[in-house]
N, C-alpha and C positions, 0 to 999 in steps of 0.2 A: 762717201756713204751711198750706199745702194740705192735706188729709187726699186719701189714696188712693184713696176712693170718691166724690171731686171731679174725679180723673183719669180714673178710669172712664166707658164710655160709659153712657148711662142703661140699652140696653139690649143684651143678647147679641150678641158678630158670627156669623151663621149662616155666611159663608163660612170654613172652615179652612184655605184656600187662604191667606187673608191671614195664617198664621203660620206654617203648614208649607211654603210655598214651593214648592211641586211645581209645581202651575201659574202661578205667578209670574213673570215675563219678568226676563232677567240686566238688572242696570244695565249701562246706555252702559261700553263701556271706554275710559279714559282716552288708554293708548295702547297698540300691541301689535308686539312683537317674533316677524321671522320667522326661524328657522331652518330648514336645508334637512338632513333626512332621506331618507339614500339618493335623494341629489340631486333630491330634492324638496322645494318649498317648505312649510314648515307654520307657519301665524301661532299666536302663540299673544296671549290677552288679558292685561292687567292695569290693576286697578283704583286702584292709588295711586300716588301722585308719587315716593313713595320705595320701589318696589320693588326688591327688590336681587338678583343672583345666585342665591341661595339661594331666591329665590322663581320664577325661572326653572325652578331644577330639581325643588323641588316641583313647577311644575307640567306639567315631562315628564314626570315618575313618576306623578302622578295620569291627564294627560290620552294620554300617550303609552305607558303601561306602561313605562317604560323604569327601572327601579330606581336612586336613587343611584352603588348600586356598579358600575353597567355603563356610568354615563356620561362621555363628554367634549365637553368645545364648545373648537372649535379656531376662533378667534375672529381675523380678519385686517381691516384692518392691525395691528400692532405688537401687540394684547395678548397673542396667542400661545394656548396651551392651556392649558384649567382644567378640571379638576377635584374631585368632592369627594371629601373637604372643603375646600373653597378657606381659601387664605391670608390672601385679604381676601373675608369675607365678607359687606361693607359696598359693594362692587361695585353703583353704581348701573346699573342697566336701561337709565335714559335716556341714556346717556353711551353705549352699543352699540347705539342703533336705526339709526344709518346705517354700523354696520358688517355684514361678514360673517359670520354665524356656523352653523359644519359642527356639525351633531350625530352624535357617535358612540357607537353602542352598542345593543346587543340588548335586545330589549324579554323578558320575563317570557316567553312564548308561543315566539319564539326559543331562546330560553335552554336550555328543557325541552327543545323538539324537539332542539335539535344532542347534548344529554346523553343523549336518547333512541339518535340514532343513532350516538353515539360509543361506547356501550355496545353496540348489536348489533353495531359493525365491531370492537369488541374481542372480541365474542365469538366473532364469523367467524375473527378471524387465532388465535384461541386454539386453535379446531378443526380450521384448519388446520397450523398446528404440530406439533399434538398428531397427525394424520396423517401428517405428513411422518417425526417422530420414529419412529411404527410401523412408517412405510416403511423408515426409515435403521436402524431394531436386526433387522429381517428378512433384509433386503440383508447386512447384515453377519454376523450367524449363519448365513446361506444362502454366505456366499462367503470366511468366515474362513479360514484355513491357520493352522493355529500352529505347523506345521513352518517355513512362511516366516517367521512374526514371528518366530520363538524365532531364526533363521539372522539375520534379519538387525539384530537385538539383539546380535549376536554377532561377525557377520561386516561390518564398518563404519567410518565415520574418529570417533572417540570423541571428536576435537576437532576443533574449528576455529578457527586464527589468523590473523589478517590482521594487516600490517604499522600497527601501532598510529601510526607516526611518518611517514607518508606520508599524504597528502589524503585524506579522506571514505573513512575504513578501515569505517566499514557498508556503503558499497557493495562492496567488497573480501568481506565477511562474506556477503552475499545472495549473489555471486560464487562462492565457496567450496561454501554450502550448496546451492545451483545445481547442483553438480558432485557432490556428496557424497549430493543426492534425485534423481540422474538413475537412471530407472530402469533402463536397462541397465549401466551402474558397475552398481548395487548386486546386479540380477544375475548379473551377472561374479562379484563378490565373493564372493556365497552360493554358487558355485559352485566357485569354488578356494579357499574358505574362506581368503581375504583379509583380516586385521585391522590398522587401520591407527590407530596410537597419535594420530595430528595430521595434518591435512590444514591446510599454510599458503601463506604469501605468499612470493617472493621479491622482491626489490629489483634490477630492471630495471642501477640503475649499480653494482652491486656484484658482480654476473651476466655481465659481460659484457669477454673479454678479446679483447687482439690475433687470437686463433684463434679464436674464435667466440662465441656467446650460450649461455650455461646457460638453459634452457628449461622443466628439472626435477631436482630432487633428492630420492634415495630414501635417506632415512641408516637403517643398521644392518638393512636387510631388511625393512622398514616400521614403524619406530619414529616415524618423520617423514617424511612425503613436503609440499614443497615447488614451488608452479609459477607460473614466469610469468606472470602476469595483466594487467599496464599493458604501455601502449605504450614506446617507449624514451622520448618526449618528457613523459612521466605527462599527456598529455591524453585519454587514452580507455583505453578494453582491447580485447583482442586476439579475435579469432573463438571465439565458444565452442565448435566444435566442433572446433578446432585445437588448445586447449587441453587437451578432452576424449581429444584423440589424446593429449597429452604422458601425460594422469594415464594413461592406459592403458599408455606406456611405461613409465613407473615403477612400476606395479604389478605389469608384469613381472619388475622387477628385487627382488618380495619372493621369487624365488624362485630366478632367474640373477643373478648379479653381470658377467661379461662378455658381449660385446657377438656372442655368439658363435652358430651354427646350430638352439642349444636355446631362447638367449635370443626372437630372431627369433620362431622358429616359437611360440612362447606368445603373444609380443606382437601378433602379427596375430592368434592364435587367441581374442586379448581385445577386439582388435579388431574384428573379427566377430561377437563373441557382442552387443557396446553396440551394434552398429549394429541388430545384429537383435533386439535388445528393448528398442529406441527405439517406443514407440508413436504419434509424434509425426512419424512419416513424413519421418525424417532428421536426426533431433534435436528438441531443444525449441525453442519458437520463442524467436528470438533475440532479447530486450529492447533498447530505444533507448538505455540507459541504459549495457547492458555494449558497446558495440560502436562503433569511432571508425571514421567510412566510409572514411577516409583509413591506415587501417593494417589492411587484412585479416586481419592474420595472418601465418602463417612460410609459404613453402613446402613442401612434401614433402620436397624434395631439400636443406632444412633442416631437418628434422627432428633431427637427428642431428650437427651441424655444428661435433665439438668443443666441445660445451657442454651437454652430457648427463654431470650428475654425479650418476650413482647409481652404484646395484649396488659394483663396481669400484672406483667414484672417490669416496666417499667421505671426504673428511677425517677423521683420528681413530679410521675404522672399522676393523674387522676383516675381512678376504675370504680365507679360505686361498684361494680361486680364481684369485686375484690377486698370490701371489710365493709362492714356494715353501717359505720358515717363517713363512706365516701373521702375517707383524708386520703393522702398521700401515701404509698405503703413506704416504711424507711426502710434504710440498706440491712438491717436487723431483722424486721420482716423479710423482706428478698433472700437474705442468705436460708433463712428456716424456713420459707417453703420451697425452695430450690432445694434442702437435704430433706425436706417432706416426699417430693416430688423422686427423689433415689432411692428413697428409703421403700417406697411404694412400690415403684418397679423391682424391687430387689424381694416384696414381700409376695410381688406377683409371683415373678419366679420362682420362690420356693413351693408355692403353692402348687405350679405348676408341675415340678421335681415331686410333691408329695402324691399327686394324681396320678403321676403317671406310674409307681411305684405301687401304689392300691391297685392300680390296674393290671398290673404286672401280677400281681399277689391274687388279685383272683381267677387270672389266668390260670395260672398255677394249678388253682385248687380245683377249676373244673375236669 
């Protein structure tokens, strides 16, 4: 057996190169696999037969900076993407040299910078918040009313119902609160000190008789005010600012019950007040959502057409305005002045038809 100082050379190596490797040239590489970073090609080397996966990404991390944790190789055809820690990390090398392989992932230097800047754009948006915030409590202390908020806390529809048993009754809801945050209603409101127990839905076939469409319903003085909202066919809804006219009717009638020269002269005088504190230059603008292009809405000269059941007509209600010992009108009453109420406009109009024909006739003769 050899002794150790038979191994030895006889004398000292003066080059340290031959053990520290610094100036030593790398051995021949066996074979080398290239991947393409930021679509770029980049070989990399290796020196034995059975290099595997794992030694791939060692040597991204070494010669690419790219860390473990920030890497993927999306490898085509068929092997698809891996990452570590891979599942099989006996992955030979040689079995992927004539394939494709994407490297993905931020190297170390990357990393730091986007952290760098993700930190000053969080900083940016922090300080701007926080200005915008100063802006929004100054503006508001600079332009609060607490006579207004306390009115119209007060003066408001405390609920809202939409017909739960009819189609997509949230849209029916956004419909409602629509008409309930328009802010001429709600000026109206604070103004005749208006309190309205429920603003709801009515039901299009349950609304609508031989003598005409119910369009709105005020029960007990505004205990519940009720309006039209769908079409007759429930494919769309009706004009919202035709709408907006009915709820204006009915909120006339928290104060008139018949249909009579006090009731009138209120309900245009409400009418008037929502158009003029509309800031919206003639309403709000009308969503695609509430409005079917094919059913505008009612006319004007519908408005009113035998199917205006407040105030007066009431089911159930009370109107001393309405019969002379204050009882209850029954559904018997209701129907006969409801064809009172048609028969009247129908007698109007021929009057009207008769007028104009005199007038015609004297034309004539002069």
């Amino acid at each position: 057996m050899a002794s150790l100082n038979d191994e030895m050379p006889d004398k000292p190596v003066d080059s340290a190169s031959e053990y520290d490797g610094q100036d030593a040239e790398d051995p021949p590489a066996l074979f080398k696999i290239t991947v393409l970073l930021h679509s770029k090609p980049v070989d990399l080397s290796f020196y034995t037969e059975d290099a595997t996966i794992l030694d791939l990404s060692d040597s991204v991390a070494e010669e690419l900076h790219i860390p473990p944790s920030n890497q993927k190789f999306l490898i085509t055809p068929k092997t698809g993407l891996l990452r570590p820690p891979f599942k099989d990390p006996t992955l030979q090398l040689r079995t992927l040299q004539e394939k494709k392989i994407v490297l993905m992932g931020a190297t170390t230097t990357e990393v730091e910078e986007l952290h760098s800047e993700l930190t000053e754009r969080n900083a940016r948006l922090e300080r701007r918040r926080a200005a915008l915030d100063a802006g929004r409590k100054v503006r508001a202390n600079k332009y609060q009313d607490p006579k207004k908020a306390a009115d119209e806390a007060k003066y408001r529809f405390h609920a809202i119902e939409p017909l739960s048993y009819l189609p997509d009754p949230q849209k029916s809801k956004r419909f409602l609160e629509r008409l309930a945050n328009d802010v001429g209603i709600k000026a109206s409101m604070r103004k005749h000190g208006f309190s309205v127990g429920l603003l709801g839905e009515l039901n299009p076939v349950e609304h609508t008789q031989r003598t005409g469409k119910t369009l709105g319903l005020n029960t007990n003085r505004g205990e519940k005010i009720e309006l039209r909202l769908r079409t007759d066919a429930y494919d769309g809804y009706r004009n919202y600012k035709t709408i907006r006219d009915v709820l204006c009717h009915e909120l006339a009638h928290n104060v008139w019950g018949p249909h009579d020269s006090n009731f009138w002269a209120l309900c245009k005088e409400i009418e008037a007040e929502v158009k003029r504190n509309d800031y919206n230059s003639g309403g709000q603008s009308l969503g695609g959502e509430f409005y079917n292009p094919n059913d505008a809405g009612v006319a004007d000269d519908e408005m009113d057409h035998g199917g205006w059941t407040g105030g007066t007509f009431v089911l159930g209600g009370v109107d001393k305005s309405a019969s002379s010992n204050g009882e209850p009108l029954s559904p018997r009453s209701q129907r006969e002045m409801m064809a009172a109420a048609a028969e009247g406009r129908s007698q109007k109009q021929r009057e009207a038809k008769g007028k104009g024909k005199e007038k015609d006739g004297k034309d004539e003769a002069r």
